[in-house]
N, C-alpha and C positions, 0 to 999 in steps of 0.2 A: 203838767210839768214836763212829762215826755213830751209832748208838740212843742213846747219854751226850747227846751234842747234843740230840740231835729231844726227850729228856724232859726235859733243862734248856730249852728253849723252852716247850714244853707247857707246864709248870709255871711259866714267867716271864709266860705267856699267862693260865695261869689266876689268877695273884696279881694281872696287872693289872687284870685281868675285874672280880676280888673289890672292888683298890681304889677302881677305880670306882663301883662299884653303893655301897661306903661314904661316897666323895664327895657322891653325888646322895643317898643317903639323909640326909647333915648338913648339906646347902648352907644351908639356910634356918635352920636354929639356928645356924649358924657367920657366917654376917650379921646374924644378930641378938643374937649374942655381939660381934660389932665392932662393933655401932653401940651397943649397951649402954655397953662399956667408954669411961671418961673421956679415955685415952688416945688415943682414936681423933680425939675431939671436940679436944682440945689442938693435934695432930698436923696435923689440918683445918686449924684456923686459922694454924699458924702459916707452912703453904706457901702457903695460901689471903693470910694477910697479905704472903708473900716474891715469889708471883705480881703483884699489885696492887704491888709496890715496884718489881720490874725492869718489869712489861711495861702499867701501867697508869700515867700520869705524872700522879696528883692528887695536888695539892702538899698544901694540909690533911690535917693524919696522922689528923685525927677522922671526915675523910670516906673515909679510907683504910683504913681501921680497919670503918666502918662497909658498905666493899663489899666488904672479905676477908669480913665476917659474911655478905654477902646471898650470896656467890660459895658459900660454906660451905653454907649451907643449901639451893642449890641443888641439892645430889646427894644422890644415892640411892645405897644399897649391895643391892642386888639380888643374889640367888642366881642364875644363868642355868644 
C-alpha cells in the first residue's frame, strides 16, 4: 500500500512536471490568442466602462466613456 502511494505521487509529480513545461511552452500564443480574440476587447470595455461608473464620479457619459477607453488601453496581457 505504501509503494501504491509513493507511485501515485511520483507519477502526480511527474504529470505536474509535464503540465508545466506545456504551460511555459504556450504562455506567449495563449496571450496572444486573448488579446486577438474580440471578446476579450468587449469584456475590457465593458468593466473598464462599470470601473469608471462606481469608482470614477465623471458626470459626462461621453467623457466617461472616453476614460473606460484610455483605462482599456492601458494594459497589457503579458505571458509571465
Amino acid at each position: 500500500m505504501i509503494a501504491t502511494q509513493m507511485t501515485e505521487t511520483t507519477n502526480d509529480q511527474s504529470i505536474t512536471k509535464s503540465l508545466k513545461l506545456l504551460s511555459n511552452g504556450f504562455k506567449n500564443e495563449f496571450a496572444t490568442f486573448v488579446l486577438s480574440d474580440e471578446r476579450t476587447a468587449e469584456l475590457l470595455m465593458e468593466l473598464s466602462t462599470e470601473f469608471v461608473q462606481t469608482n470614477i464620479p465623471v458626470v459626462d457619459e461621453d467623457k466617461q466613456i472616453e476614460l473606460a477607453f484610455m483605462l482599456m488601453e492601458s494594459l497589457d496581457i503579458v505571458a509571465r
